[in-house]
Structure formats: C-alpha cells, structure tokens
MIDOSE-1310 file (N, C-alpha, C; in nm, 2 decimals, decimal comma, always signed):
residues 131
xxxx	+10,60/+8,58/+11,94/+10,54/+8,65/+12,05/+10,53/+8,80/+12,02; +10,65/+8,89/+11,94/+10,61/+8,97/+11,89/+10,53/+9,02/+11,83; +10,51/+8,93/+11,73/+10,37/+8,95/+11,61/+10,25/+8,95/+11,67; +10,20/+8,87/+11,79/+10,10/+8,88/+11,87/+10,06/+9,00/+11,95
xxxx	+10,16/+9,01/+12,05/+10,16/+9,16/+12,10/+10,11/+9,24/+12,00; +10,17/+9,28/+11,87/+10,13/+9,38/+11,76/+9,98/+9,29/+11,73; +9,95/+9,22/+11,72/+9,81/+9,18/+11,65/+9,70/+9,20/+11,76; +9,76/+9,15/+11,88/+9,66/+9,20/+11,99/+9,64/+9,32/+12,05
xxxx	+9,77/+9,32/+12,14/+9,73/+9,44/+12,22/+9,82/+9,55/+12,22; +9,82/+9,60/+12,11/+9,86/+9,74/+12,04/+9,79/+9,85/+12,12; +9,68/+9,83/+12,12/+9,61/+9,96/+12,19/+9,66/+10,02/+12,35; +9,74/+9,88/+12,40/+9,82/+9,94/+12,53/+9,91/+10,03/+12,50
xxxx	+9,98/+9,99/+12,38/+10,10/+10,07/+12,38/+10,09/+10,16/+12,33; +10,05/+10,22/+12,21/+9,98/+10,31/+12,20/+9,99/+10,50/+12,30; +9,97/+10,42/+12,41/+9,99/+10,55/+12,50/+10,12/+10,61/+12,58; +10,20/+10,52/+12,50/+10,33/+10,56/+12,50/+10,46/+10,58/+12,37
xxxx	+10,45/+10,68/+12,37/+10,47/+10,71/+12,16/+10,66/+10,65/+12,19; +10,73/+10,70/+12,28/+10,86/+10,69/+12,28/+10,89/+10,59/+12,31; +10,83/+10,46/+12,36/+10,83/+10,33/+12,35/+10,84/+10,25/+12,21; +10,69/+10,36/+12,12/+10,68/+10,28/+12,01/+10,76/+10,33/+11,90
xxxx	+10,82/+10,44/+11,95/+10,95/+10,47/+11,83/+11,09/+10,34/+11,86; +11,09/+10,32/+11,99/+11,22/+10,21/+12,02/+11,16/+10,04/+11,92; +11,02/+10,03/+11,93/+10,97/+9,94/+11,89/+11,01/+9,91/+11,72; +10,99/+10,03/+11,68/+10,95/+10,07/+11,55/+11,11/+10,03/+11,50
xxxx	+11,23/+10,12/+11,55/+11,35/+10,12/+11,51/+11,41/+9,96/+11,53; +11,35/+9,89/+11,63/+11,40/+9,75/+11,65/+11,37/+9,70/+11,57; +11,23/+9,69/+11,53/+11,15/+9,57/+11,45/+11,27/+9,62/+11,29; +11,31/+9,76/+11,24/+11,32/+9,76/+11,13/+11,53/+9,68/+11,14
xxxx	+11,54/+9,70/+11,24/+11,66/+9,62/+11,29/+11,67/+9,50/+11,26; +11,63/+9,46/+11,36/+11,58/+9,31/+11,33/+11,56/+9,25/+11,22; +11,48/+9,28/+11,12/+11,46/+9,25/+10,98/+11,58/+9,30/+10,91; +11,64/+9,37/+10,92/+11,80/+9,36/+10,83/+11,86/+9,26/+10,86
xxxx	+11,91/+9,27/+10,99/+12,00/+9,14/+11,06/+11,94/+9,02/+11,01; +11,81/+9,03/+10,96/+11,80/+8,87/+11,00/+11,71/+8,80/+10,84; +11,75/+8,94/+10,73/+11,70/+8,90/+10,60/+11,75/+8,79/+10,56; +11,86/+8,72/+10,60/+11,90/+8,61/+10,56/+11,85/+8,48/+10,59
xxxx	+11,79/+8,47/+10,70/+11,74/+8,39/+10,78/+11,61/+8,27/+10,67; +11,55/+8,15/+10,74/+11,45/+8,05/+10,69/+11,33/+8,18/+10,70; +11,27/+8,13/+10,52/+11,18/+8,21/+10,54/+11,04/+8,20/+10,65; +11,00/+8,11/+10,72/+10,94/+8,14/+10,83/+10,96/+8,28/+10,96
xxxx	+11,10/+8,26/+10,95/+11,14/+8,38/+11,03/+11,11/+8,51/+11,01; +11,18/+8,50/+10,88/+11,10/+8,67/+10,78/+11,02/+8,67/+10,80; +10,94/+8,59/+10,76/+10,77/+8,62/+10,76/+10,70/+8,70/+10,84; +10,74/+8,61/+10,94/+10,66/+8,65/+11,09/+10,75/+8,83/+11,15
xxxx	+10,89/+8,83/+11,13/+10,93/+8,94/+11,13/+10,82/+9,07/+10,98; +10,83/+9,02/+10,91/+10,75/+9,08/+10,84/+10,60/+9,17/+10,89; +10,52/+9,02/+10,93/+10,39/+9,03/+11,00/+10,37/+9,11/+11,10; +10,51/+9,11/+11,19/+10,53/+9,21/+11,33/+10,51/+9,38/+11,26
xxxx	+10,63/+9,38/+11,18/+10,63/+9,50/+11,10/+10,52/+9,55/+11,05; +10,42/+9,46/+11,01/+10,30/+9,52/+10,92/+10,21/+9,55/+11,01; +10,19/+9,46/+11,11/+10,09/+9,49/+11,25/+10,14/+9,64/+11,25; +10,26/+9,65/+11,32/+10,28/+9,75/+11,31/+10,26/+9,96/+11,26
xxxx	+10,29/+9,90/+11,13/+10,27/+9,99/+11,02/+10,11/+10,01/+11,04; +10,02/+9,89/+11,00/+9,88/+9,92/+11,03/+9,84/+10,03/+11,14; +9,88/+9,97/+11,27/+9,87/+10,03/+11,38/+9,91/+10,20/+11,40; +10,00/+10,25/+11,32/+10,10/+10,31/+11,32/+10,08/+10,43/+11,22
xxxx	+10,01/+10,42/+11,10/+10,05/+10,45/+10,99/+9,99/+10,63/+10,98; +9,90/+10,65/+11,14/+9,94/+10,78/+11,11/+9,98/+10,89/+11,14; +10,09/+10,77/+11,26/+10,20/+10,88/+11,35/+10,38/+10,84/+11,24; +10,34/+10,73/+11,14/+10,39/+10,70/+11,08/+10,41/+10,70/+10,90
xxxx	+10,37/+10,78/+10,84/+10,30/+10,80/+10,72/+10,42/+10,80/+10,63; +10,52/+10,74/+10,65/+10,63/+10,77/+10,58/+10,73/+10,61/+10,60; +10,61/+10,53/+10,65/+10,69/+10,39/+10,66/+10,73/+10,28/+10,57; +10,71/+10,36/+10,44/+10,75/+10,26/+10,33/+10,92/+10,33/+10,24
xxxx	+10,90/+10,47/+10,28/+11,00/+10,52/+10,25/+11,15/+10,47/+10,33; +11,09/+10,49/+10,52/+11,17/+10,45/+10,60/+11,22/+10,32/+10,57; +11,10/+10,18/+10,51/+11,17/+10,04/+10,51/+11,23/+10,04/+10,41; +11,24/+10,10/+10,29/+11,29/+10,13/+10,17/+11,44/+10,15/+10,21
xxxx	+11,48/+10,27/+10,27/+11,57/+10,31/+10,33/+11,72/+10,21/+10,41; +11,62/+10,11/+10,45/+11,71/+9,99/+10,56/+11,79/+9,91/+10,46; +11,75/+9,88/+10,35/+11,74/+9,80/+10,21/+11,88/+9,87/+10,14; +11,96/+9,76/+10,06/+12,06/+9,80/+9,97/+11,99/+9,72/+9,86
xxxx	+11,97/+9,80/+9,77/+11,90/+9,72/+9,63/+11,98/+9,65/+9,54; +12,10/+9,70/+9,58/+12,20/+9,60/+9,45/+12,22/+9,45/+9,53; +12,20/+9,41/+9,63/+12,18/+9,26/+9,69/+12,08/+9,22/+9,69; +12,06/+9,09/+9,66/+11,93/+9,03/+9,58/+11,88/+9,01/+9,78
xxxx	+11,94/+8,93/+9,84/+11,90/+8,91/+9,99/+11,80/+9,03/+10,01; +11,84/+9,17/+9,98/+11,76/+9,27/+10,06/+11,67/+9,31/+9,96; +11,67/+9,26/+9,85/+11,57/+9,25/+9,71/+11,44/+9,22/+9,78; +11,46/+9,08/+9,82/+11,36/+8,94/+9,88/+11,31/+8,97/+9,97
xxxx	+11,38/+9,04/+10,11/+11,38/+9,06/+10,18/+11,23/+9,20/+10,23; +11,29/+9,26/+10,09/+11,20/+9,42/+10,09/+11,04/+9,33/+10,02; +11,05/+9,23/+9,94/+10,96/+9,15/+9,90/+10,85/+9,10/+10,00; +10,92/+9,10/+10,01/+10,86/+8,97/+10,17/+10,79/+9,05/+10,26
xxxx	+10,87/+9,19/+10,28/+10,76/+9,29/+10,36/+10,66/+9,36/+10,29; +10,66/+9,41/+10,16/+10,56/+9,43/+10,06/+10,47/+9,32/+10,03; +10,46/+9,22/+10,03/+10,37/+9,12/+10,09/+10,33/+9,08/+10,19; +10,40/+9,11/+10,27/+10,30/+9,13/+10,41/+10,23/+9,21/+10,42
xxxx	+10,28/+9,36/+10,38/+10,18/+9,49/+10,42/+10,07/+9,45/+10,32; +10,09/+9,32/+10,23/+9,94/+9,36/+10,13/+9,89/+9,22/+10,21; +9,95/+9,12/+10,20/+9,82/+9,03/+10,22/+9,76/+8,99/+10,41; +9,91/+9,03/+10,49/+9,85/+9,02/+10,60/+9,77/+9,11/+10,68
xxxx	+9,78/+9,23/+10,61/+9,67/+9,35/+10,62/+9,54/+9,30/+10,59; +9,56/+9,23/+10,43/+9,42/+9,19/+10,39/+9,32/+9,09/+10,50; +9,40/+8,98/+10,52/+9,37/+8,88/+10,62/+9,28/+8,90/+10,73; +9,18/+8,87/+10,77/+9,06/+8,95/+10,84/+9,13/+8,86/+11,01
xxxx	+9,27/+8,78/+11,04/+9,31/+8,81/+11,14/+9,34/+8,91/+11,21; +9,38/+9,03/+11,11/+9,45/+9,11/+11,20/+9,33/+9,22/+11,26; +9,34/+9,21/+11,41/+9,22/+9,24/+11,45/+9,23/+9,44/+11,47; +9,17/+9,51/+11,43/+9,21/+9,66/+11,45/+9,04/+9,69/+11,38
xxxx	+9,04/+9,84/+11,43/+8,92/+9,91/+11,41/+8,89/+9,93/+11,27; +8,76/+9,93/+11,19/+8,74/+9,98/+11,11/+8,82/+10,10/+11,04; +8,79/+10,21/+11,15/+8,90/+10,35/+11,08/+9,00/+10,31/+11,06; +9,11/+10,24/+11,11/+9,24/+10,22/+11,13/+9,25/+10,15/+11,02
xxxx	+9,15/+10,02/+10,96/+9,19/+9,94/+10,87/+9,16/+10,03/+10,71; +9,05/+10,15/+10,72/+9,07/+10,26/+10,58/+9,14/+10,31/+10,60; +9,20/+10,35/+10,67/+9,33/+10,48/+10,69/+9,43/+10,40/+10,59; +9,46/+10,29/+10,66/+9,59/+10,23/+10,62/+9,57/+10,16/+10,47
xxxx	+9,48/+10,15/+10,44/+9,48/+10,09/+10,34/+9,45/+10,24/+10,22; +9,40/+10,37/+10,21/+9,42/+10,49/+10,20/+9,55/+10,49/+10,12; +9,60/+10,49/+10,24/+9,77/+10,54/+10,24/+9,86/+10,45/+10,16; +9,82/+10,32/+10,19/+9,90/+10,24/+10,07/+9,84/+10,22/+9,95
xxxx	+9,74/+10,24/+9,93/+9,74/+10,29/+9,75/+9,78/+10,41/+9,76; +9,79/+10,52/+9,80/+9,84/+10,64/+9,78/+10,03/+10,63/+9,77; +10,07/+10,53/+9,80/+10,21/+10,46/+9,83/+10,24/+10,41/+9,75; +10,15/+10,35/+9,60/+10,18/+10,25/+9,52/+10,29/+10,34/+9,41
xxxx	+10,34/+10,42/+9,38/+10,42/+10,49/+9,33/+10,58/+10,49/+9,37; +10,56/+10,47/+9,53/+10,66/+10,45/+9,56/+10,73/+10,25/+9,54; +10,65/+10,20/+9,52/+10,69/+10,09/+9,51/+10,75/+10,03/+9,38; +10,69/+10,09/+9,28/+10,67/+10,00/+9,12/+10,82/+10,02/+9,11
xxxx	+10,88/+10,14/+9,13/+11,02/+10,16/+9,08/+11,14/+10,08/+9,14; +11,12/+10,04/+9,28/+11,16/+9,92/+9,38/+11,13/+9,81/+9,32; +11,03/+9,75/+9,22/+11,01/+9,62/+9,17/+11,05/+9,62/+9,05; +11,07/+9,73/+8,95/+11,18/+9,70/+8,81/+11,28/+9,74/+8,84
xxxx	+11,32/+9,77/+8,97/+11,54/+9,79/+8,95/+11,51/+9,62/+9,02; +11,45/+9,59/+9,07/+11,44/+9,42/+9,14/+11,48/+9,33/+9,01; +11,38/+9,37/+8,91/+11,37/+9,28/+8,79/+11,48/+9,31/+8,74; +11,58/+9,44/+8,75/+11,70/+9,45/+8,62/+11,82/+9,41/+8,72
xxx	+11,83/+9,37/+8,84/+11,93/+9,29/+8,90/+11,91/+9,13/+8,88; +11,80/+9,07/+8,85/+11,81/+8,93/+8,89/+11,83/+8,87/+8,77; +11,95/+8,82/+8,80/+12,02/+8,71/+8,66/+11,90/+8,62/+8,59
C-alpha cells in the first residue's frame, strides 16, 4: 500500500515537506529492520523507497549518500540489502509504471548518473567481502 501511495499520489503530499521528511526517515527505517526479510518484502520496500527518491530527488539530492549511510558494509545482509535498493533506483525507475512528469523523470535520472561514482566503490568493497 505504501509503494502505491508513492507511485500514485505523491503529488498530494508533496505540499507538506515535514510530513515527507517523517516519510523519508521511516521508509529508510523500515528497510534496515527488515533487510533480512523474503525477498518480495525488500523489494517492494525498495520500490517504495525509489518512488520516493524519484519524487524527491530535488529537495533530496543527497539520497544515495543518506541510504549508504543506514548500511554496515562489513555484513553481507546489508551488502544485498543496499543491492536490492540500487536495483530498484535503476530498473524500477526505468519501468514506464512509475507514473511522474517528464521533468521529474530527467532530473532524476541526471542526478543518478552524476551519482555513479558514488556507487562503484560500494560494489568492489561488496566484491572483497564475499567468500
């Protein structure tokens, strides 16, 4: 129900920024607590998150650093975990379900290639933890 709200009707909330900071801090909540969980659960916690980020990204331009941050990298759990949201922000962005404006959909995608620096170094300490 989450993920829906974020895929639909974002544009309500929107006009209340300190709502979507409580939003923002839950969802990244949420996904720690519950990295351990069947991956359908991630997922869709994922998907919420990326709605999000999309929606977000430019009262938010710092949300890869932020999800980075939630993450202990020496546990493979939060390894997968940070995986699993890095594939969301790429393919369910890509997905022409997720319904948002033209502008909204260049901005965000802008910003995550301008992001791709921050990631690469998060996927070879990944590679030099896994037995």
């Amino acid at each position: 129900m989450l993920k829906e709200k974020m895929e639909f009707d974002f544009a309500e909330l929107r006009g209340n920024p300190q709502f979507l900071l409580t939003i923002k801090d839950s969802l990244l909540k949420i996904l720690v607590r519950y990295k351990h969980q069947e991956t359908y659960i991630l997922k869709e916690l994922c998907a919420a998150l990326t709605y999000f980020c999309v929606h977000m990204h430019k009262d938010w331009p710092v949300f890869l650093t932020e999800i980075q941050s939630k993450f202990n990298f020496t546990e493979i759990m939060d390894n997968i975990a940070y995986l699993r949201t890095l594939e969301s922000l790429g393919e369910d962005f890509s997905e022409s379900k997720l319904v948002v404006e033209d502008e909204i959909r260049a901005g965000f995608k802008k910003l995550l290639c301008l992001s791709v620096h921050q990631i690469f170094p998060q996927l070879e300490n990944f590679s030099q933890i896994v037995p």
